[in-house]
N, C-alpha and C positions, 0 to 999 in steps of 0.2 A: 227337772229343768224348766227354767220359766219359759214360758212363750208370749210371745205378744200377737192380736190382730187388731188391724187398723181398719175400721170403717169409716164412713160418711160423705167419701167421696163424691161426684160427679161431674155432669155438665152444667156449666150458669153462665149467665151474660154476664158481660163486666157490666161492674159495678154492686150485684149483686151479693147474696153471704153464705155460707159455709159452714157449719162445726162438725170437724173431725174427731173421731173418739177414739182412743186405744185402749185394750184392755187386755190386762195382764195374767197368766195363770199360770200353775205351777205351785215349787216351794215355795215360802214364804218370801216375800218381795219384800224388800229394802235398799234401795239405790239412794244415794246420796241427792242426785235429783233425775230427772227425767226429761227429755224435751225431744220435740217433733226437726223431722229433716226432711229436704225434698232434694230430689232429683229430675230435673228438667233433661228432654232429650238433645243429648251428645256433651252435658254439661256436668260436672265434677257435683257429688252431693253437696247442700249447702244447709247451716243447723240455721234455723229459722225462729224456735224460742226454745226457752227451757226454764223449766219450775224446780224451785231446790222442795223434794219429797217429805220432808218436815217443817216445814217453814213457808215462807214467801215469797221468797225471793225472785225476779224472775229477769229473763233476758229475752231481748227482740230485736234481730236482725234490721238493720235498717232500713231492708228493701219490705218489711211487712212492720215497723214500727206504726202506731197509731192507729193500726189496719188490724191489727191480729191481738189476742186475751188468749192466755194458755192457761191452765188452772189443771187442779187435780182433788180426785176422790180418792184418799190413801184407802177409807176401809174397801172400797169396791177394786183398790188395785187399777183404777183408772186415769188416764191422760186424757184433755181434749184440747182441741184449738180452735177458737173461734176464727171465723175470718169476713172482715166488711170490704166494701168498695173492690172485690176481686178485680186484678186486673189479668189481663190475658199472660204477660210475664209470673203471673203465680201458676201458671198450666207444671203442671210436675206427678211425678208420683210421691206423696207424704209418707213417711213412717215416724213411729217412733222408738228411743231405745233412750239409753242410760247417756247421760250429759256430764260433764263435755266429752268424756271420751266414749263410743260407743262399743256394745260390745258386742264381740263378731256375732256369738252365736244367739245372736237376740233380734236380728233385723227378719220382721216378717216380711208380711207380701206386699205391703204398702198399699195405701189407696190413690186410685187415679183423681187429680182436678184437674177439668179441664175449663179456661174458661173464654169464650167465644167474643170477639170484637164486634 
């Protein structure tokens, strides 16, 4: 069964930056694409981007548009997200899993961002 763990979390001042990394392990991984999601507390998860896993393609929520670069290492089986100009509204916990629809048994432990006003 594949597994994912999310790192690179932490604390930063706004406006400050971030790259989160996911890395995938298990059977052979091939997902159609992959993209990072957060969860802010007491707020409904929300997908934030997402990389098509053979290609280029990619998507950016509009509350991290311009602010955030998703990109992927298929041979390392890796996800990352970069993130500029943090603002205190990006404080959430990050995971990532399979895009757009995620799959239950793939959500690790997410990494905490927290970022300070």
């Amino acid at each position: 069964q594949v597994q994912v763990v999310e790192s690179g979390g932490g604390l930063v001042q706004a406006g400050g930056s971030l790259r989160l990394s996911c890395a995938a392990s298990g059977r052979s991984f091939t997902p159609l694409a992959m993209g990072w999601f957060r969860q802010a507390p007491g707020k409904e998860i929300e997908a934030v981007a997402a990389v098509s896993w053979h290609g280029s393609n990619t998507y950016y929520a509009d509350s991290v548009k311009g602010r955030a670069t998703i990109s992927s290492d298929n041979a390392k089986n890796s996800l990352y997200l970069e993130m500029n100009s943090l603002k205190p509204e990006d404080t959430a916990v990050y995971y990532c899993n399979t895009d757009p629809v995620p799959t239950t048994t793939l959500w690790g432990q997410g990494t905490q961002v927290t970022v300070s006003s």
